[in-house]
NUFIFI-242103 format. One record per residue (C-alpha): residue in one letter; x, y negated, z; residue number from 1. Coordinates in Angstrom, 1 decimal. Each point is the difference from the previous one (the first is absolute). Example, Ala and Ser with C-alpha at 12.3 -4.5 7.8 and 13.67 -1.06 7.14 Angstrom:
2
[A; [12.3; 4.5; 7.8]; 1]
[S; [1.4; -3.4; -0.7]; 2]
***
This chain:
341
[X; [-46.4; 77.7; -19.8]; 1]
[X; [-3.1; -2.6; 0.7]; 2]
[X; [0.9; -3.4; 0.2]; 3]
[X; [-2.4; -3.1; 0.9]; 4]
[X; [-0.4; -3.9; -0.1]; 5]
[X; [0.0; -2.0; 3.0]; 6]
[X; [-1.0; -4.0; -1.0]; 7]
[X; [-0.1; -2.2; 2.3]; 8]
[X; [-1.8; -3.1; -1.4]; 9]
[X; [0.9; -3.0; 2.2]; 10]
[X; [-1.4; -3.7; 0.3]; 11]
[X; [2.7; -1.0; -2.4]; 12]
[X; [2.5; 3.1; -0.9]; 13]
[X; [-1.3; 3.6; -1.4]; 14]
[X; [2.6; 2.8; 1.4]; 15]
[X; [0.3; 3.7; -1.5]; 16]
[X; [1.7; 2.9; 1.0]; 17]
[X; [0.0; 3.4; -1.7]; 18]
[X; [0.7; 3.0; 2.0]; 19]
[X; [0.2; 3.7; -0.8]; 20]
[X; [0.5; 2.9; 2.2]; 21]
[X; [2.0; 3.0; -1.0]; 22]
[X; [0.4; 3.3; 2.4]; 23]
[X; [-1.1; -2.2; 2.9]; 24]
[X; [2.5; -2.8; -0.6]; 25]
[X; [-1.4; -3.8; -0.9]; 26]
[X; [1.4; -1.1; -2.8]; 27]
[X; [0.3; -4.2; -0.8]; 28]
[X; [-0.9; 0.2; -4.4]; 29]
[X; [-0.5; -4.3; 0.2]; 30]
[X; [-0.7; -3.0; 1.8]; 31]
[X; [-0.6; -3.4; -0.7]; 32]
[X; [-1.6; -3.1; 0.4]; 33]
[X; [-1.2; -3.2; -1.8]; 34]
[X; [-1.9; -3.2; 0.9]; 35]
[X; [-3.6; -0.7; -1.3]; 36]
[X; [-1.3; -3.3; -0.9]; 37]
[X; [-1.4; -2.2; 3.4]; 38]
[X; [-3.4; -0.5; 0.1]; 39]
[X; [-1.3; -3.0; 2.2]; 40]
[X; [-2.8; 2.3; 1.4]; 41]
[X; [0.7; 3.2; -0.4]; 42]
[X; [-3.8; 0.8; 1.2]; 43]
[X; [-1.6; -2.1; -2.5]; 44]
[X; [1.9; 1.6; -2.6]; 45]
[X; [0.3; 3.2; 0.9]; 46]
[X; [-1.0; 1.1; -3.5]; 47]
[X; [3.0; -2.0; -2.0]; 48]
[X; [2.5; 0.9; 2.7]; 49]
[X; [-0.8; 4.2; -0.1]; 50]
[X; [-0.1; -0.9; -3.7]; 51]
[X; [3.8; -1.9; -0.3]; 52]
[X; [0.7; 2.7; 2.5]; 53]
[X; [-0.6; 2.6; -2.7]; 54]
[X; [2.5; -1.7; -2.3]; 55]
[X; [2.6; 0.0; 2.7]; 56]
[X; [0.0; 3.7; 0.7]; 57]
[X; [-0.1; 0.8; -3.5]; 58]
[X; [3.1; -2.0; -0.7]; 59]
[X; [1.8; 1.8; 3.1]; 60]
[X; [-0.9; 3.6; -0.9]; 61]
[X; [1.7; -0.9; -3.6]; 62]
[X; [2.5; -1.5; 1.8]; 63]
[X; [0.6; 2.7; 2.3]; 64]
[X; [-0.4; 2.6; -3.3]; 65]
[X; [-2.4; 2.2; 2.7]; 66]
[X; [-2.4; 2.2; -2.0]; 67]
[X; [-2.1; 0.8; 3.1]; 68]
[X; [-3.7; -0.7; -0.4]; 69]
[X; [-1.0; 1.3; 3.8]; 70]
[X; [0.0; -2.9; 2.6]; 71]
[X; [-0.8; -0.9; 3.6]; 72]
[X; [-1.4; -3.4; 0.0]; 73]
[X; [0.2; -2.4; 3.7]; 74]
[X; [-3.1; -1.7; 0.2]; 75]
[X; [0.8; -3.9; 2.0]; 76]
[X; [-0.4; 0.2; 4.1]; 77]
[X; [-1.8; -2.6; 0.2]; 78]
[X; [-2.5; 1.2; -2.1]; 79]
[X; [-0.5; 3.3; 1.6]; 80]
[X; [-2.2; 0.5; 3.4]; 81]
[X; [1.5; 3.0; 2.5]; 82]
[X; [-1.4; 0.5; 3.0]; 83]
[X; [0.8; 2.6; 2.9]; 84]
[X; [-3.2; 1.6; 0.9]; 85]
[X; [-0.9; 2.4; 2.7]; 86]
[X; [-3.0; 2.4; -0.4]; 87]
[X; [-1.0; 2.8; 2.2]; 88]
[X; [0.2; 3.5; -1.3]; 89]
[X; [-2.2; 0.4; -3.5]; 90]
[X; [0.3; 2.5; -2.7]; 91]
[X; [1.7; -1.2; -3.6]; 92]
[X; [-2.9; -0.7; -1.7]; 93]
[X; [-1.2; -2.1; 2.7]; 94]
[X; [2.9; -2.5; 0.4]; 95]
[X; [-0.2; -2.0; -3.3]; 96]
[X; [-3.8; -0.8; 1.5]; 97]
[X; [1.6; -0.9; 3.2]; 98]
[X; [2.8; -2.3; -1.4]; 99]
[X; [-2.2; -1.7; -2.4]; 100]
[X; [-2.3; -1.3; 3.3]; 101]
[X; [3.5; -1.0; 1.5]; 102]
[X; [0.8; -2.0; -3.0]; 103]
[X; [-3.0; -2.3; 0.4]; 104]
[X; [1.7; -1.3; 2.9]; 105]
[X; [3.6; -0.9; -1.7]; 106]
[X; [-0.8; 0.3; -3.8]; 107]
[X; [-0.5; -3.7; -0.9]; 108]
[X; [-2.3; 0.9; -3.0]; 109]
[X; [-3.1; 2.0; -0.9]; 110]
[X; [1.2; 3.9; 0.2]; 111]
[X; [-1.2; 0.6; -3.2]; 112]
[X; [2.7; -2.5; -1.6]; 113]
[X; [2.6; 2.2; 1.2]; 114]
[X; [1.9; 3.3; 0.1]; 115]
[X; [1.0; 1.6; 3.3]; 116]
[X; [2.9; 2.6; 0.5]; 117]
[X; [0.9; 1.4; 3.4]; 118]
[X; [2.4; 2.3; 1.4]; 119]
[X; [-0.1; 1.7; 3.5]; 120]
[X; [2.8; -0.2; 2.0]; 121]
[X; [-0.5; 1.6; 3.7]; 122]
[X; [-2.6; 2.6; 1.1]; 123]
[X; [0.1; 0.2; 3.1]; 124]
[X; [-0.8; 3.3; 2.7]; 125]
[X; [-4.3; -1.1; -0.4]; 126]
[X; [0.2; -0.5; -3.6]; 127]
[X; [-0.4; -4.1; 0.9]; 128]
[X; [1.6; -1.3; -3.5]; 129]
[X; [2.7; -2.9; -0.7]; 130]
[X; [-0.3; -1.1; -3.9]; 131]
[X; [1.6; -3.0; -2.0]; 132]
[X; [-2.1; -1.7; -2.1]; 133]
[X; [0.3; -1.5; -2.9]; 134]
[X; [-2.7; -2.1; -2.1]; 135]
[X; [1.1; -2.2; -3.2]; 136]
[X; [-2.7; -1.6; -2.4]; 137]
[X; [-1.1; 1.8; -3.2]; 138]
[X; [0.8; -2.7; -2.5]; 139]
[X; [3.5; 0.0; 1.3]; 140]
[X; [0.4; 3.9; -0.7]; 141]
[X; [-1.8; -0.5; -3.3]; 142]
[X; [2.4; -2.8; -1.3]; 143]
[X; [3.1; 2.2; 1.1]; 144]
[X; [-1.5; 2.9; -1.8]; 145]
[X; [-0.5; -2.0; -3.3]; 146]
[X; [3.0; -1.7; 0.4]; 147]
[X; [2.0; 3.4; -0.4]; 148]
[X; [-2.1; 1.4; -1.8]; 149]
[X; [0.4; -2.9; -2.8]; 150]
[X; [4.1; 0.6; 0.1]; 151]
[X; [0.1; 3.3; -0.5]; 152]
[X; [0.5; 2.0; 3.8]; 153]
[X; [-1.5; 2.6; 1.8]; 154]
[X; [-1.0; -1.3; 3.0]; 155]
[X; [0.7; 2.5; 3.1]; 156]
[X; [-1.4; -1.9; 3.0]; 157]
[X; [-0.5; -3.8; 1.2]; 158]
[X; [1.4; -0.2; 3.3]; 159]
[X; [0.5; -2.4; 3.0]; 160]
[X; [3.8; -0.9; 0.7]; 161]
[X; [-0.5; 1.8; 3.2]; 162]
[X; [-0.5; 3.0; -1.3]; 163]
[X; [3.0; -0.1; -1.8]; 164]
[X; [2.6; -1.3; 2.1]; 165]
[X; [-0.9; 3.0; 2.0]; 166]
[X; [1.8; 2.4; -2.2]; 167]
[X; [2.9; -2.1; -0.1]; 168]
[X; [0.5; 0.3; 3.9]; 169]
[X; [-0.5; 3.7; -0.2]; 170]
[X; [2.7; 0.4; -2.7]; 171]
[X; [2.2; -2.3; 1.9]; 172]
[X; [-0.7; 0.0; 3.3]; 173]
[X; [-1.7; 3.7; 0.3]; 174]
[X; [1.3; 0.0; 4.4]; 175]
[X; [-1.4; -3.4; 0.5]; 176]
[X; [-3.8; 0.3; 1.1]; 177]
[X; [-1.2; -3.6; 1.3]; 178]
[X; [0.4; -2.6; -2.7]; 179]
[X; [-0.9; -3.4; -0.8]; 180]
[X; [0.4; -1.5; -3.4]; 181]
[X; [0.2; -3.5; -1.2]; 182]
[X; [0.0; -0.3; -3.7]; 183]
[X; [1.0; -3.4; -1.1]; 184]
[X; [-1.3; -1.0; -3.8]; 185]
[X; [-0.1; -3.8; -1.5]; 186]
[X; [-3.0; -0.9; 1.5]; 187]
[X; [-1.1; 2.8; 2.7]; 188]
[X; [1.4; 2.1; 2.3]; 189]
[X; [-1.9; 3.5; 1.2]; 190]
[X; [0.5; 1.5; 3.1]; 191]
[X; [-0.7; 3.3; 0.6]; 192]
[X; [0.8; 2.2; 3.0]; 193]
[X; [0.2; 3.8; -0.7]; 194]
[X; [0.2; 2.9; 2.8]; 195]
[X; [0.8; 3.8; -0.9]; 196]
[X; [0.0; -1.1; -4.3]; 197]
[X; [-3.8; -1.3; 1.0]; 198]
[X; [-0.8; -3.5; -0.7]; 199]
[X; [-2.1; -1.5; 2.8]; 200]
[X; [0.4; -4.0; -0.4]; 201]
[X; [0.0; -2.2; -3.5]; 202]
[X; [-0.3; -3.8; 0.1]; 203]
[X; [1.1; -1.9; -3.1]; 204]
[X; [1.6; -4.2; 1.5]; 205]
[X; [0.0; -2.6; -2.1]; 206]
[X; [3.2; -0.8; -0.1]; 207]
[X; [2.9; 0.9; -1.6]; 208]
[X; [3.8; -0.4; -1.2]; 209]
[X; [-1.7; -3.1; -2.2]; 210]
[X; [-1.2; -1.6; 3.3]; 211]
[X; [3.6; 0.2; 1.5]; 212]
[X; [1.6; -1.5; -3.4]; 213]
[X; [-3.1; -3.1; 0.5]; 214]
[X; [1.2; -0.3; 2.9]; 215]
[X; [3.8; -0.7; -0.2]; 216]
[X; [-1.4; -2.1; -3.5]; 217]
[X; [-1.8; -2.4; 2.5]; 218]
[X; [2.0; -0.2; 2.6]; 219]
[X; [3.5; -0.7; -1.9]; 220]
[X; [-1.5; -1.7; -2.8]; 221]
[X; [1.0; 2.8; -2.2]; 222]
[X; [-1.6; 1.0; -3.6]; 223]
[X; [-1.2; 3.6; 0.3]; 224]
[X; [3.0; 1.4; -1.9]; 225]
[X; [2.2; -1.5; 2.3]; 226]
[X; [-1.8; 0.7; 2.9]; 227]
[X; [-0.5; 3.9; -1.1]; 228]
[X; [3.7; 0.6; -0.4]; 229]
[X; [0.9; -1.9; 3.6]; 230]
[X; [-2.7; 2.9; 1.4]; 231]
[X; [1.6; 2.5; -1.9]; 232]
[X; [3.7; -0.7; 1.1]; 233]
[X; [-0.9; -1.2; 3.7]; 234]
[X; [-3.5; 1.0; 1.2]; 235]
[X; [0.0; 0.1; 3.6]; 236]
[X; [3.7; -0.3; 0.6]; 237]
[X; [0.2; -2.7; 2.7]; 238]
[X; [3.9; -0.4; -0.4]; 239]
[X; [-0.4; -1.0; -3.6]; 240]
[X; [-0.4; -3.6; -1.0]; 241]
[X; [-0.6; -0.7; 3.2]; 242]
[X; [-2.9; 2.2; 0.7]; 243]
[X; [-2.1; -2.6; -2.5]; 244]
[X; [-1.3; 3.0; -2.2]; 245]
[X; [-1.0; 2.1; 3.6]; 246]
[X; [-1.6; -3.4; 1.2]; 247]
[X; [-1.7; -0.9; -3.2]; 248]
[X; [-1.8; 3.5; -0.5]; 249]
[X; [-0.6; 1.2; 3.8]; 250]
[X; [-3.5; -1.3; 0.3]; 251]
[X; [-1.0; 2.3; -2.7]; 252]
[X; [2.1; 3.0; 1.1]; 253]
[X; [-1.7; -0.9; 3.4]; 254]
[X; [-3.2; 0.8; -1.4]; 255]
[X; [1.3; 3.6; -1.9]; 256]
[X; [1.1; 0.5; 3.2]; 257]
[X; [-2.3; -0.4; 2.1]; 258]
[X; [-2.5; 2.0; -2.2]; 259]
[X; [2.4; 2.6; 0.6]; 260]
[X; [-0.4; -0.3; 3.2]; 261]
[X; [-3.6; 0.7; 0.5]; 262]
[X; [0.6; 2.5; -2.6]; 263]
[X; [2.7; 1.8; 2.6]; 264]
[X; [-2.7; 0.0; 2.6]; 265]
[X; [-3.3; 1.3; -2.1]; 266]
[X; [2.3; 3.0; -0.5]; 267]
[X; [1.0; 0.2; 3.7]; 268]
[X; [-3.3; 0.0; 1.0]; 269]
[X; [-1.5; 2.3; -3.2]; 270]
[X; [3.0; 2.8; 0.6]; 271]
[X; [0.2; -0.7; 3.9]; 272]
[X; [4.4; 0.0; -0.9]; 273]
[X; [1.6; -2.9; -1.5]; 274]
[X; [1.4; -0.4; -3.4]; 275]
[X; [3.9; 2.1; -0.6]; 276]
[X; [0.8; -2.5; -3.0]; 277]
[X; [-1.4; -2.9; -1.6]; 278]
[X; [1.0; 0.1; -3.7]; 279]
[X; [0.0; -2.8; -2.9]; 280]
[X; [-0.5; 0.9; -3.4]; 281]
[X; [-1.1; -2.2; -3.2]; 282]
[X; [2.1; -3.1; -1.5]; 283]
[X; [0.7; -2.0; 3.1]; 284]
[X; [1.3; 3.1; 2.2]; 285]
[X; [3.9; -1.3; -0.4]; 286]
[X; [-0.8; -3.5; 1.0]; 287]
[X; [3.9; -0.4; 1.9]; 288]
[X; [-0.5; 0.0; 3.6]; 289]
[X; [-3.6; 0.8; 0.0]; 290]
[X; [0.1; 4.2; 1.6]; 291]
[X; [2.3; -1.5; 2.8]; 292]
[X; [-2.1; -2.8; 0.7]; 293]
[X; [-3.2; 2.0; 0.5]; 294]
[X; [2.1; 2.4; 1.6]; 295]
[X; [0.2; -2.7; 2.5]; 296]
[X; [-2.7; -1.4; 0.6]; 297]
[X; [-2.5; 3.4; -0.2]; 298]
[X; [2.7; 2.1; 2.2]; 299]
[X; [-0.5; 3.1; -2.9]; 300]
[X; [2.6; 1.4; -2.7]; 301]
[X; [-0.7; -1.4; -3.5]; 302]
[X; [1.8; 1.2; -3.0]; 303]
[X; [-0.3; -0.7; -3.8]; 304]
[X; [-1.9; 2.9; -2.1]; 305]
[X; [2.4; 1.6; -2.4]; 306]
[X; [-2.9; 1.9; -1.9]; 307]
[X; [2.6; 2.1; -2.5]; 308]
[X; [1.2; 1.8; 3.2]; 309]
[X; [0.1; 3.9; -0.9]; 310]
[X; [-1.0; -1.1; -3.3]; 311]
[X; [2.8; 1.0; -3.0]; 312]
[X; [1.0; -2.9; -1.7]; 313]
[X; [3.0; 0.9; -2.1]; 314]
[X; [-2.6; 0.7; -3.2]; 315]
[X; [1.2; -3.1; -1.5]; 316]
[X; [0.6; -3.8; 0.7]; 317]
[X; [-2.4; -2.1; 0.5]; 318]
[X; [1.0; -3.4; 0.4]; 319]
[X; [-0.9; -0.7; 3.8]; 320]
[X; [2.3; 0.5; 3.1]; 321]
[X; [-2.2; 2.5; 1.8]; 322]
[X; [1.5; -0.6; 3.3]; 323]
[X; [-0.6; -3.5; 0.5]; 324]
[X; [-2.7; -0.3; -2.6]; 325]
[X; [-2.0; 3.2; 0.3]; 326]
[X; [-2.2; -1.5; 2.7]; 327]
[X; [-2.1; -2.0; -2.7]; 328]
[X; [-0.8; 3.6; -1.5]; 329]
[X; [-1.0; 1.2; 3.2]; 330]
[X; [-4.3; 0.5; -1.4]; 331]
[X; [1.3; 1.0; -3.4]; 332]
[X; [1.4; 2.6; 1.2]; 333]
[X; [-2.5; 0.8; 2.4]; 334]
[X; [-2.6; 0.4; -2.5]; 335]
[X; [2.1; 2.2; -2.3]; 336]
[X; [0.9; 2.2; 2.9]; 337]
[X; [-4.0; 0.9; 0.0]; 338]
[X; [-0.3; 4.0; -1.1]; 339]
[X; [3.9; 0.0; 0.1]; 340]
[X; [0.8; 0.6; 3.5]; 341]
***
């Protein structure tokens, strides 16, 4: 029985689950979560943060008593560039050659700063090639690497939250093809669409659960503690308090949703069939009110990602109602899941 890492290391939370597998069944061994200290700019110190980072999961994996040195690492959205590309038929040891003159034109840095990965996802009847891209800088990779290398894991793979979600709609939702996925963290939210368990479309927005919670703060005068737990208990509930939580936060969720939006019709337009489901993962997914509210206003089913779906998690307890909470886990898991399923 193998069982791997996922950690998902967040703007301002690190999250950890520990799966095993065991005669095809996945197995839940731990999961967790704690904050890490807030830095003013993360990108200016991205060396302090990865180190206070370090501390964090070290503390968590004692906490959690997991032994497991083997671990799937998310690398941030908004630092990774993907890219669907579109190359006409070429042999394998011609398409790295190929993407690398591609990447001149969406890579924002010299090519030699960075590492590109790609995976191809449709070949079609003349060979003509469909391949997501991925490019993330080398110094970024590097600091990861000695990060975990410094607390004492084997690092498996660096991956983009894409890439991972994926597994957890295949586990989940193996009958559902056409998916697009809004994972809501602190300060960004990804969206992704996938088709067929292939990802097609990544785009990290900067915004977030944090720039709802700003927004009820300003608008009702609120501290941020107050204004996070109004969120939390009303969100877009427009009968509540009379609607002043839904009023106070719609020009933000008018934004997410309109990115959505666009996102809806890329994928139209990419698979030439619209989107079965769009699904919300990450922290913010069980904003009240929020699935029927884009329900309404994009005209497409939206449901909640339970990421422990067809996963065993009678093991032990753990702390966390998985039902209502599990959504936050949602990339943990999805990193763990890699070699697992």
């Amino acid at each position: 029985m193998s069982s791997v890492l996922g950690i998902d290391i967040g703007q301002n939370t690190v999250k950890i689950a520990c799966l095993s597998n065991d005669n095809s069944k996945v197995i839940l061994e731990a999961v967790g979560e704690s904050r890490t200290p807030k830095f003013e700019d993360k990108e200016i110190d991205k060396d302090k943060f990865l180190n206070e980072a370090g501390k964090v999961i070290k503390n968590l994996l004692s906490d959690l008593k997991i032994k497991n040195k083997q671990a799937v690492v998310s690398l941030p959205e908004d630092e990774v560039i993907s890219r669907l590309v579109r190359l006409p038929p070429l042999k394998d040891s011609e398409i790295m050659d190929a993407l690398r003159f591609e990447a001149e034109t969406f890579v924002p840095f010299p090519l030699e700063e960075v590492l590109i990965d790609y995976e191809i996802i449709e070949k079609d009847d003349s060979g003509r090639l469909t391949i997501f891209v991925i490019a993330a800088k080398n110094d970024l990779i590097n600091s990861y690497l000695k990060l975990f290398k410094s607390i004492g894991l084997e690092l498996l793979a660096l991956e983009s939250p894409a890439i991972s979600l994926r597994r957890v709609l295949k586990l989940g939702m193996p009958m559902v093809e056409r998916v697009v996925v809004v994972d809501m963290g602190e300060k960004y939210s990804d969206v992704f669409s996938i088709n067929k368990n292939n990802v097609y479309f990544a785009r990290s927005l900067s915004v977030g659960g944090e720039s709802l919670t700003r927004a009820i703060s300003l608008n009702l005068s609120l501290d941020m503690a107050s204004a996070e737990e109004y969120k939390k208990a009303y969100g877009m509930k427009g009968d509540e308090l009379e609607g002043k939580i839904k009023n106070a936060i719609m020009p933000v969720f008018n934004d997410i949703s309109e990115e959505i939006r666009k996102t809806l019709a890329l994928f139209n337009e990419d698979i030439g069939k619209p989107a079965e489901l769009l699904v919300l993962s990450g922290g913010g997914a069980n904003l009240p009110g929020m699935a029927e509210e884009l329900t309404k206003i994009l005209g497409i089913e939206v449901q909640v990602l339970q990421p422990f779906v067809n996963i065993d998690t009678t093991k032990t307890q753990f702390g966390y109602n998985l039902n209502t909470e599990g959504c936050k886990f949602s990339l943990a898991v999805g990193l763990a899941l890699r070699g697992l399923i």
